[in-house]
N, C-alpha and C positions, 0 to 999 in steps of 0.2 A: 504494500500500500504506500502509495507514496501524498504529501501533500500538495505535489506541482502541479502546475497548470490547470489550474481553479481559478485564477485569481486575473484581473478581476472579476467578481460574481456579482451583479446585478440581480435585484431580487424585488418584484413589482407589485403594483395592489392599487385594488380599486379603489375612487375617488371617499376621500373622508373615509378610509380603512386601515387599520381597524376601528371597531367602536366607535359611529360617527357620534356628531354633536356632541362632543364631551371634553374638557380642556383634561383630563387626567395625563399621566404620562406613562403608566404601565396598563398593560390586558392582560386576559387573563388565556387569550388566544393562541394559538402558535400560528407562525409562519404557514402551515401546511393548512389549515381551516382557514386562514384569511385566501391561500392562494384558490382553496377548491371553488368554493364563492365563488372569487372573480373569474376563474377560470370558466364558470357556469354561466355568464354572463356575457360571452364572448358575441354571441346573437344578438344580443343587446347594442352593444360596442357597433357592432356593423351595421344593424337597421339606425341607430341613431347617427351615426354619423355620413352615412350614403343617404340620409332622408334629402328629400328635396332634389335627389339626381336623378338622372334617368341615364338609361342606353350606358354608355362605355364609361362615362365619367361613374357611373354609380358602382360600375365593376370592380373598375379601378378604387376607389376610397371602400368597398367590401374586401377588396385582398391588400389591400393596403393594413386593414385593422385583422385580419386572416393572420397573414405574415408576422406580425406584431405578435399577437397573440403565443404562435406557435414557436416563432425562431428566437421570441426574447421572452414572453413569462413562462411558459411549457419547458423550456432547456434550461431556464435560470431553477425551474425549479426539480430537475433531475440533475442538476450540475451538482445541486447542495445537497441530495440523497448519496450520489456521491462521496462529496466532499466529508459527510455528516458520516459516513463509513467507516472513509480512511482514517481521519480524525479519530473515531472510537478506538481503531485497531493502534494506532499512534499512541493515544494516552494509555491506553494497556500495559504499551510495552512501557513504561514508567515516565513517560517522556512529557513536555509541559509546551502548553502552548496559549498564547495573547492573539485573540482574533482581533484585529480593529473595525469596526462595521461603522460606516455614515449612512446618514439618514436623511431622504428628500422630498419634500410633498411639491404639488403644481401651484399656481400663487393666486388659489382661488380667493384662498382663507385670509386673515388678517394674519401676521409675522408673529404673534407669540403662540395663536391657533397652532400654526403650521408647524412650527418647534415643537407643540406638545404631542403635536400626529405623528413626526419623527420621530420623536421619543417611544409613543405607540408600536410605532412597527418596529425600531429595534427589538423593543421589550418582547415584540412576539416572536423574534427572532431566538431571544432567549429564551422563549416556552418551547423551543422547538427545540432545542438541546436540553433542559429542563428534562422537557417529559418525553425524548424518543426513547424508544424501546423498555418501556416502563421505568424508565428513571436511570438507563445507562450511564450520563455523563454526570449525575446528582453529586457523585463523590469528588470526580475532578473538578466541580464547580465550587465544593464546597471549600477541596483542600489547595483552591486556586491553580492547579495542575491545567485548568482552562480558564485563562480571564477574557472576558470580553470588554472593551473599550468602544466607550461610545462616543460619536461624534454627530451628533444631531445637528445637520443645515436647518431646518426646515426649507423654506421656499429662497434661500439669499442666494443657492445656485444657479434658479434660473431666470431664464432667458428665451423673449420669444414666445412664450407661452398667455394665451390671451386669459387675462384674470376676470373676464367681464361676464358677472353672475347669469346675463340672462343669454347670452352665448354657449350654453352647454355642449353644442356640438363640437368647439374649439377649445373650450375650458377642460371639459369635462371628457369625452368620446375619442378625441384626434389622437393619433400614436403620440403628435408633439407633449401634448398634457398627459398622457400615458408613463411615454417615459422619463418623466419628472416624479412618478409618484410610485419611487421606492428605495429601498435602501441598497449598499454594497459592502459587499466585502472586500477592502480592499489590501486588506495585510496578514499574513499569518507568519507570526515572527516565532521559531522554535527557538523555546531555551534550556 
């Protein structure tokens, strides 16, 4: 098992997910139930965003959000079944490791919103090593053998992304506000 070439891991979620309307900063969610959701959703994603086209242009923005769907949240989230493997079989062998994960929402929300929705989806990041395999990683969480480092943007990375509420097909539905709204993994430092 090795821990290369994972990185970096993109990991995506539907609008105001996890736990919308709520400034908290933990859930009690994992990663794998926010992604199944929005993975279910995908129909959604492409009639709302093809609304209003017709003929070739409408095909075009349906495999546009298709593609989306399968080549960036689908493989982000078999990347990290993966990755969540290797790791287990890693800390095993006695060995420690510091994940660092950022955190990104779309800039529907107001700026401390958006920071605590980041906060959100790391935290369910952490249920998702919390509780795989009935609590595999609990002990190297506990005896720090796995830390994880959190770096929550909320919305200050991006860019180009249209904030404007009653725009949902651009806010909300377009791959651009898509892929704004998840976290990464972008370091796994062995010590």
């Amino acid at each position: 098992y090795t821990l290369d070439g994972y990185l970096p891991m993109p990991l995506y979620f539907d609008n105001d997910q996890p736990d919308s309307r709520t400034r908290r900063i933990t859930t009690e969610k994992t990663y794998q139930e926010a992604y199944n959701t929005y993975y279910r959703r995908k129909q959604v994603f492409k009639d709302e965003y093809a609304s209003g086209l017709f003929g070739e242009q409408r095909i075009v923005s349906e495999n546009e959000i298709e593609n989306f769907f399968e080549e960036k949240v689908r493989s982000g989230h078999e990347n990290l079944e993966g990755l969540t493997n290797s790791l287990l079989n890693y800390l095993e062998q006695g060995n420690s490791v510091e994940l660092k994960i950022k955190g990104f929402a779309s800039p529907r929300a107001k700026s401390d919103y958006n920071k605590a929705l980041t906060q959100r989806r790391i935290s369910s990041i952490k249920n998702h090593f919390r509780k795989f395999a009935g609590g595999a990683f609990y002990e190297y969480l506990l005896n720090r053998q796995l830390i994880i480092i959190e770096v929550p943007f909320g919305e200050s990375q991006s860019s180009g992304v249209s904030d404007n509420l009653s725009d949902q097909k651009n806010s909300i539905y377009s791959v651009e506000a898509s892929s704004e709204r998840r976290i990464e993994i972008i370091e796994i430092r062995k010590n």
